[in-house]
C-alpha positions, 0 to 999 in steps of 0.5 A: 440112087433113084431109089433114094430119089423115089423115097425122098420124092414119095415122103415129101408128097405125103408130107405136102398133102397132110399140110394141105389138110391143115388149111381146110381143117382149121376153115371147117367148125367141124370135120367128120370122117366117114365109114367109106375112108373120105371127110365131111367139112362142115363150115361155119356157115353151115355148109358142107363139102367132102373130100374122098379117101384120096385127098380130093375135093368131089361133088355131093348131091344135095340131102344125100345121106352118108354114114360116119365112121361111128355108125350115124346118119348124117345129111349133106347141105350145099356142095362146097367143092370149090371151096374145099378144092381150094383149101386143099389146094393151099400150100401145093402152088409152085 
């Protein structure tokens, strides 16, 4: 019985955050994933947030310069984190 319960519990978190992703996505004109597992959000304003390979929202440094999944260099501008927090967070308030 609390084996069924875990399973239930553990597909319905994975459902939850892939909507929460949704919200986000469809804010950003563009959204990049990065060699190291996490997103890049570039919004219609031309500034950036990211997101780590665990769904969280998280502070980059101004003009650090990351790596896409394809090999290219890419320049960070703004740190939208609360933002994007925000985004990610649509859909999971009680």
């Amino acid at each position: 019985m609390l084996k069924k319960f875990l399973l239930v519990v553990a597909i319905s978190s994975a459902a939850a955050s892939a909507f929460a992703g949704d919200a986000a996505r469809a804010e950003a004109k563009q959204v990049i994933d990065l060699k190291d597992g996490s997103t890049v959000y570039i919004f219609k304003d031309g500034k950036m947030a990211m997101e780590n390979k665990y769904g969280h929202a998280v502070r980059m440094k101004e003009d650090t310069v990351m790596e896409t999944k394809d090999g290219q260099k890419i320049i960070m501008h703004g740190d939208e984190v609360m933002r994007l927090d925000s985004l990610l967070r649509k859909g999971h308030e009680g």
